[in-house]
RORO-33478 format. One record per residue: z, y, x of N, C-alpha, C in turn; residue in one letter; residue number from 0. Coordinates in Angstrom, 1 decimal, decimal comma. Example, Ala and Ser with C-alpha at 12.3 -4.5 7.8 and 13.67 -1.06 7.14 Angstrom:
<marnus>
- 7,8	-5,7	13,2	7,8	-4,5	12,3	7,8	-3,3	13,2	A	0
- 7,1	-2,2	12,8	7,1	-1,1	13,7	7,9	0,0	12,9	S	1
</marnus>
This chain:
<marnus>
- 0,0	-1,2	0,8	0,0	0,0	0,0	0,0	1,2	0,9	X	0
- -0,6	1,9	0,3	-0,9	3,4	1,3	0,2	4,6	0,8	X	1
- 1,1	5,2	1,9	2,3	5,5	1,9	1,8	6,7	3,1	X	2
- 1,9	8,2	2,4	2,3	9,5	3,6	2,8	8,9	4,8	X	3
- 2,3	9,7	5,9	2,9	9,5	6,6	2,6	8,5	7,7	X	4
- 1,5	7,2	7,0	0,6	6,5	7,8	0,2	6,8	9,3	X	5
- 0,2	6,4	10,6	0,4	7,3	11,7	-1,2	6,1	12,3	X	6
- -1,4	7,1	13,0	-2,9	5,6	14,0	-2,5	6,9	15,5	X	7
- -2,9	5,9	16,7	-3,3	5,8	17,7	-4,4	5,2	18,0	X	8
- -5,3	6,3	19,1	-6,4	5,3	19,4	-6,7	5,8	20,7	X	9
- -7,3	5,1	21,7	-7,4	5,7	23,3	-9,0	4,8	23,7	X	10
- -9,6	6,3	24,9	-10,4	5,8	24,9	-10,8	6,3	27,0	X	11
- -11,3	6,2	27,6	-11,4	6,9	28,8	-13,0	7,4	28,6	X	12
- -13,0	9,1	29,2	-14,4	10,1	29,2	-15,3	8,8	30,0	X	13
- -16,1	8,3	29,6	-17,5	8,1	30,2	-18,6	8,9	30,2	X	14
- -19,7	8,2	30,7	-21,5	9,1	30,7	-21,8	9,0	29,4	X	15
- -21,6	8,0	28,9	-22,3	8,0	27,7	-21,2	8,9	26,5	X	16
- -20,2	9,6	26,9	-19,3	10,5	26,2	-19,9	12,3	26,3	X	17
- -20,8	12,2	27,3	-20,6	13,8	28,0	-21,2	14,4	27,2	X	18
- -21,3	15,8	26,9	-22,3	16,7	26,2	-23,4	16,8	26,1	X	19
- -23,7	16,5	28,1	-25,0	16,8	28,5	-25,5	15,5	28,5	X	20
- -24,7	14,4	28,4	-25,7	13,2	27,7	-26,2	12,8	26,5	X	21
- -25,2	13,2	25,2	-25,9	13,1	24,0	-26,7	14,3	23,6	X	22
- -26,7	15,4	24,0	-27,5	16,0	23,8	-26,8	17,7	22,9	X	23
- -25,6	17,3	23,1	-25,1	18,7	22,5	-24,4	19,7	23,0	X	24
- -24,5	19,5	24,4	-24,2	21,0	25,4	-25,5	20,5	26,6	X	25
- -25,1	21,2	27,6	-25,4	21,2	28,7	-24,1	20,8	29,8	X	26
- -23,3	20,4	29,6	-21,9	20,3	30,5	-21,8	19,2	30,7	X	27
- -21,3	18,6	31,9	-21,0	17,5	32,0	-19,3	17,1	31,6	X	28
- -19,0	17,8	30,4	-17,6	17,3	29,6	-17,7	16,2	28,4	X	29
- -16,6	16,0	27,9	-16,3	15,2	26,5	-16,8	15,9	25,5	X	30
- -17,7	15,7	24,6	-18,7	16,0	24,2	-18,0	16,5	22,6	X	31
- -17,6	17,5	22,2	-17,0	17,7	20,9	-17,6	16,7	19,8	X	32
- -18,3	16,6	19,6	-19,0	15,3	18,4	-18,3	14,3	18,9	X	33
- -17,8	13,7	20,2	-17,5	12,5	20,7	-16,2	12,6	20,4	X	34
- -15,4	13,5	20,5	-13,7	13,8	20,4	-13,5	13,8	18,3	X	35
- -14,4	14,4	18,1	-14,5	14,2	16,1	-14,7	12,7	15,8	X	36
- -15,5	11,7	16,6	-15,7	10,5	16,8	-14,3	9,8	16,8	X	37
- -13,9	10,2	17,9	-12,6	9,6	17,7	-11,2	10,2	16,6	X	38
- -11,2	11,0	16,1	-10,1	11,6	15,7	-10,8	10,6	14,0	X	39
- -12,0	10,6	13,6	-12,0	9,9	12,5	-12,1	8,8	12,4	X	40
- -12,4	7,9	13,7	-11,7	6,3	13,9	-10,4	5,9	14,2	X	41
- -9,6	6,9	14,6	-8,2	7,2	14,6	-7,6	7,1	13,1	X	42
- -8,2	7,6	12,2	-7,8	7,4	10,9	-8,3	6,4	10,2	X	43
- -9,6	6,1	10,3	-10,1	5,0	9,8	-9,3	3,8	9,8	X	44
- -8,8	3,5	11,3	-8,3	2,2	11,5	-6,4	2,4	11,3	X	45
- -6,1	3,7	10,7	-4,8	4,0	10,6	-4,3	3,8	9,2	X	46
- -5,5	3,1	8,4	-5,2	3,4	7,1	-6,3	1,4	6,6	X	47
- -6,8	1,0	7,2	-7,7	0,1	7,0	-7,1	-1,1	6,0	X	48
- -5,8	-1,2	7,6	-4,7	-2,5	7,2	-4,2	-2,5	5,0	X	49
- -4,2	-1,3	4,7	-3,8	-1,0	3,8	-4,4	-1,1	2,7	X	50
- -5,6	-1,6	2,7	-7,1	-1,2	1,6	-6,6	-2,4	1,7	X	51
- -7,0	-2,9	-0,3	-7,9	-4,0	-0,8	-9,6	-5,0	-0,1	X	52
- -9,3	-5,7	0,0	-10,1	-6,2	0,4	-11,5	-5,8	-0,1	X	53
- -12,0	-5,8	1,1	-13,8	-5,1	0,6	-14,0	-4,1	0,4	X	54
- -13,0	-3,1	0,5	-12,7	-1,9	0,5	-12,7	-0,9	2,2	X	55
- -12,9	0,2	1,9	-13,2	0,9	3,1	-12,8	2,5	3,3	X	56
- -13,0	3,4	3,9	-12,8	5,1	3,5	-14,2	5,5	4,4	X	57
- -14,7	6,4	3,8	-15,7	7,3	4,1	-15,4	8,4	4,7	X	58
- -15,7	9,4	5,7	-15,6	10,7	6,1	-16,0	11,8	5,1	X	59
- -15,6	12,7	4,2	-16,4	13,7	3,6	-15,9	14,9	4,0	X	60
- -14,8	15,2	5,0	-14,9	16,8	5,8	-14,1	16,9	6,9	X	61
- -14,3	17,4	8,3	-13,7	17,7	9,5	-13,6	18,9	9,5	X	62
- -12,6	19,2	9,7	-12,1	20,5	10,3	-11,2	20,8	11,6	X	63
- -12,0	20,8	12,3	-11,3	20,8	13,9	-11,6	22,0	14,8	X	64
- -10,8	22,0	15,9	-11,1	23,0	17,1	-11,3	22,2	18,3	X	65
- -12,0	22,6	19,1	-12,1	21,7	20,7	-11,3	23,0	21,5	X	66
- -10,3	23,0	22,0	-9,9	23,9	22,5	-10,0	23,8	24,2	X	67
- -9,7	22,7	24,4	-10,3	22,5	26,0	-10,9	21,1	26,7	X	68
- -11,9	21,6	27,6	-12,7	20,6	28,1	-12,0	19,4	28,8	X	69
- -12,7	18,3	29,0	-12,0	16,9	29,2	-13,2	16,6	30,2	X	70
- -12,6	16,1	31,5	-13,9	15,7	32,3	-14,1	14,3	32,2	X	71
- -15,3	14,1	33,2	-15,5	12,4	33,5	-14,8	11,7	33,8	X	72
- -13,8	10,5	33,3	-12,7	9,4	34,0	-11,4	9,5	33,2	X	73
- -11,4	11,0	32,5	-10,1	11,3	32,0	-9,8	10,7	30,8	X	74
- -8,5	10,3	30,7	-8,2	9,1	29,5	-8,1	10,3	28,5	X	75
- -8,1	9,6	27,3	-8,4	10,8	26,2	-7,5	9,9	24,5	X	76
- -6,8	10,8	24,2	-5,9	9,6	23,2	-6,0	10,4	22,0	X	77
- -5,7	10,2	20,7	-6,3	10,4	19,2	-4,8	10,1	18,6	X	78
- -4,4	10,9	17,6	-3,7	10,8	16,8	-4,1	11,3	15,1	X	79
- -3,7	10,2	14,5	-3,8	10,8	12,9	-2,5	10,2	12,5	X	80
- -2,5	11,4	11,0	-1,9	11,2	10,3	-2,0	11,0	8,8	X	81
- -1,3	10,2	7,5	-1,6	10,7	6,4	-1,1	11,9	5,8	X	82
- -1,3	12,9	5,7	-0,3	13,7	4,9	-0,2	14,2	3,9	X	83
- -1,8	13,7	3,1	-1,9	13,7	1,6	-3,0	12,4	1,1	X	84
- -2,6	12,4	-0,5	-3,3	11,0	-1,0	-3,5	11,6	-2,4	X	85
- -4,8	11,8	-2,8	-5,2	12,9	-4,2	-4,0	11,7	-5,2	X	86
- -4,2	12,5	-6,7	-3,4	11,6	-7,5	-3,9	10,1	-8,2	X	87
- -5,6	10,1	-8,2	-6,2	8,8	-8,0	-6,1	7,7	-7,1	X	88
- -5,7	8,6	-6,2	-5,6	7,3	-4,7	-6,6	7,1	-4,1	X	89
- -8,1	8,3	-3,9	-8,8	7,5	-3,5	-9,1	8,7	-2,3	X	90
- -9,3	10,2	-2,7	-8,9	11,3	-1,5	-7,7	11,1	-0,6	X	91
- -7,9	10,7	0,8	-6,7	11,0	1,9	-7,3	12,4	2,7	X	92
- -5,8	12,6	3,3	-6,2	13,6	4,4	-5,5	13,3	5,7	X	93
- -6,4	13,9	6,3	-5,3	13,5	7,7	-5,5	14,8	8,4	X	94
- -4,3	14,6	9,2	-3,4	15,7	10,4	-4,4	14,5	12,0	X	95
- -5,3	15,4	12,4	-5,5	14,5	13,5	-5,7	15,4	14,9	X	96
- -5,2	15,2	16,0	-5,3	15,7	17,2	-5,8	14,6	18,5	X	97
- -6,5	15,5	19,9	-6,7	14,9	20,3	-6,2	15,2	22,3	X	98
- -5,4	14,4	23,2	-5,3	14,7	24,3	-5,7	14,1	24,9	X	99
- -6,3	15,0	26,1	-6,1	14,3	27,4	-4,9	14,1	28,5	X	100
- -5,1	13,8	29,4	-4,1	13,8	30,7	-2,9	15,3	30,9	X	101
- -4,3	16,3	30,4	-3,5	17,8	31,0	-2,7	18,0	29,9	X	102
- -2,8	17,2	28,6	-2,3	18,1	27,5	-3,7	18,4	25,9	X	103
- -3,0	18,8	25,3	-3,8	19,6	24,1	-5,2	19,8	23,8	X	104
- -6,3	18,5	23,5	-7,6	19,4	23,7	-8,0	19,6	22,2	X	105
- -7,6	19,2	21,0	-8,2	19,4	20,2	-7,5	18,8	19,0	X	106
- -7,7	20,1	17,6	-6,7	19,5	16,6	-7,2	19,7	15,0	X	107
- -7,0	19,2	14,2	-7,4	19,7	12,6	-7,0	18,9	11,5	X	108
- -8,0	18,9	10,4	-7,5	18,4	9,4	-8,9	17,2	9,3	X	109
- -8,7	15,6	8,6	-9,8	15,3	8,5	-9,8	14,8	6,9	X	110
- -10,9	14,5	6,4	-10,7	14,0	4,5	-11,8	12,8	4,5	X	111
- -11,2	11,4	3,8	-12,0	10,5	3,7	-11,8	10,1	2,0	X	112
- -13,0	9,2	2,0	-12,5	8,7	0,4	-12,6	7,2	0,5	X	113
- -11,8	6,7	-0,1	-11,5	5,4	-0,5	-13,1	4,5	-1,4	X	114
- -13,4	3,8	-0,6	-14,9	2,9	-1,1	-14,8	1,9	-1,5	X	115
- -15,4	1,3	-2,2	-16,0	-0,2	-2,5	-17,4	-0,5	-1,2	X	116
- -17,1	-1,1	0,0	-17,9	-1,1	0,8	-19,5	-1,9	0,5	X	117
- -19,2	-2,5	-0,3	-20,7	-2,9	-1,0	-21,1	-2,1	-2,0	X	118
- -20,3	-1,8	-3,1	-21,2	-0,5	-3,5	-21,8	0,5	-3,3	X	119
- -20,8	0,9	-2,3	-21,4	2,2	-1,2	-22,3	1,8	-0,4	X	120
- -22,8	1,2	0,1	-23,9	0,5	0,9	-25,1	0,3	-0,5	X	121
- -25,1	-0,4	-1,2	-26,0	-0,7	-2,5	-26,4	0,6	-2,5	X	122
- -25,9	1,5	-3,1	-26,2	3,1	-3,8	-27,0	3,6	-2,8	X	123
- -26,6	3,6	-1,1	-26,6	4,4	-0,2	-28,2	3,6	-0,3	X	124
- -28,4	2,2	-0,1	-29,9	1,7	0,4	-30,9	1,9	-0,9	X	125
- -29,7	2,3	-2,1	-31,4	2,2	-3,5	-31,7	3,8	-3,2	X	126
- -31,7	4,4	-2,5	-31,7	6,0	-2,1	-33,2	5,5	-2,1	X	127
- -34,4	6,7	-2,9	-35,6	6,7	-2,7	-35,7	7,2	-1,5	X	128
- -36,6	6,7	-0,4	-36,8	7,3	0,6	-37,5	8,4	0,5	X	129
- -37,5	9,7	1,3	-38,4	10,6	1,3	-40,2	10,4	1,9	X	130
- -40,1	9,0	2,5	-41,1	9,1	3,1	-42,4	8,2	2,1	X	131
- -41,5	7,5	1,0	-42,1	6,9	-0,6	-42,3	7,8	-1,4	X	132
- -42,0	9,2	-1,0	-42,1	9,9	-2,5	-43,5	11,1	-2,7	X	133
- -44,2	10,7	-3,3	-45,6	11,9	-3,1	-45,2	13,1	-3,7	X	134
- -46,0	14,1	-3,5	-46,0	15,5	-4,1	-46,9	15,3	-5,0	X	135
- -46,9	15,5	-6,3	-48,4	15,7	-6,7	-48,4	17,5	-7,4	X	136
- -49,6	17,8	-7,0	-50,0	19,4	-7,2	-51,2	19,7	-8,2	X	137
</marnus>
């Protein structure tokens, strides 16, 4: 049963395949802010999983974070969430998630997922008409 308060840890060390200037969203050879959001919402994912109904899952639907400081190559990098709200359905959480490195402090916010039926959500997501099936006619 899912109970405030829910806590996750997750750790991971900066690699190449982490850097800005490898995926493609700075130029720096740091921890890539999309890659530190990466982790703060698998920090939660897996902090709340144990707790779901079987076949069941949570989705991402908003991040609100800051990267406040850069993380180099090698540096261990660790994730914290929290629950600290659960809508009155039960199916909106929120979490309190931050992230450090070695020096301290690099990054902190709020994140919101929703509670799934992982085959439904997959069903719905694949009967999606493709844009590339659909004609214009003029």
């Amino acid at each position: 049963m899912l109970k405030l308060g829910h806590q996750g840890t997750h750790e991971i060390v900066v690699t190449e395949e982490l850097l800005a200037k490898r995926i493609g969203s700075g130029r720096v050879g740091v921890f890539a802010t999309v890659m530190m959001i990466a982790g703060m919402e698998a920090c939660a994912v897996e902090s709340v999983q144990p707790f779901l109904d079987e076949g069941y899952t949570t989705v991402g639907t908003r991040v609100n974070v800051t990267h406040e400081a850069a993380t180099p190559l090698g540096m261990r990098v660790r994730f914290t969430s929290e629950l600290i709200e659960i809508s009155e359905n039960g199916r909106q959480l929120r979490f309190q998630v931050a992230a450090y490195d070695e020096a301290g402090l690099i990054g902190q916010g709020m994140h919101e997922r929703v509670i799934v039926n992982t085959q439904k959500f997959e069903r719905k997501t694949f009967e999606k008409p493709s844009w590339r099936n659909q004609q214009v006619t003029r």
